[in-house]
N, C-alpha and C positions, 0 to 999 in steps of 0.2 A: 710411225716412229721417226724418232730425229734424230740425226746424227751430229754427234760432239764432235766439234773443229777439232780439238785437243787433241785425242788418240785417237780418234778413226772410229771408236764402240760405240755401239746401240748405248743409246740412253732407255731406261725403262719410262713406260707410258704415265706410272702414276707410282708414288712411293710407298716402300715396301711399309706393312701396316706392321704393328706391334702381337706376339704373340702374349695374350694376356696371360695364360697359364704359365708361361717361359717369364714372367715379369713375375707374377708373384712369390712363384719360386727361388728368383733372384732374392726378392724382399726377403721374403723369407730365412733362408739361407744367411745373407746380411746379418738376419736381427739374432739369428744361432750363432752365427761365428761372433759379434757382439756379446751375445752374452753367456759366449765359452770363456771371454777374457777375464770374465770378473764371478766365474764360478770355481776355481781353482778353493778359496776358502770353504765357500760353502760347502763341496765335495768332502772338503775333508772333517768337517766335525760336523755335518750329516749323517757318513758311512763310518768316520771311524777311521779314517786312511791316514795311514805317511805321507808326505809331499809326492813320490814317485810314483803310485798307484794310482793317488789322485789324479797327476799329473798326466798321467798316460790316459785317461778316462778324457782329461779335458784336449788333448792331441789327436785323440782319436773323431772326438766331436769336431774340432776345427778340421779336420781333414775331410767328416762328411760335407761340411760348410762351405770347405773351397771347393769339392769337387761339384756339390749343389749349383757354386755361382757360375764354373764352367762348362755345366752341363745349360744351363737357364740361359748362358750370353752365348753359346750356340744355336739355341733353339729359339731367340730372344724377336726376331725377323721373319716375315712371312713373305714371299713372292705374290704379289696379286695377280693373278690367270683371269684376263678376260676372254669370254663368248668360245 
């Protein structure tokens, strides 16, 4: 290992690798909360709903969305462990 003039810390040997399941999920999640934005209509003369009914449906959906992408860009990193 080599040490950074800068702060004094360990530099890691090789860079941290992408968790792909933690990347799709972000994707994922993205393209939900995308198209939570533009289902508020649909919602409603689909089901039948008032604005506030619907709208709660589609608040609820963007809340799984955002908690999806903070859950995914936690997990988004993997430490590579050699030997």
């Amino acid at each position: 290992m080599t040490m950074n003039q800068n702060d004094g810390e360990k530099e890691p040997l090789a860079p941290e690798s992408l968790n792909q399941q933690a990347l799709i999920g972000l994707i994922l999640s993205v393209i939900i909360g995308v198209g939570g934005l533009f289902a508020l209509p649909a919602i409603q003369v689909l089901f039948q709903l008032q604005f506030f009914p619907a709208f709660t449906i589609v608040l609820v959906i963007e809340l799984i969305a955002t908690a999806g992408v903070v859950i995914s860009m936690f997990r988004l990193h993997q430490q590579q462990h050699f030997g």
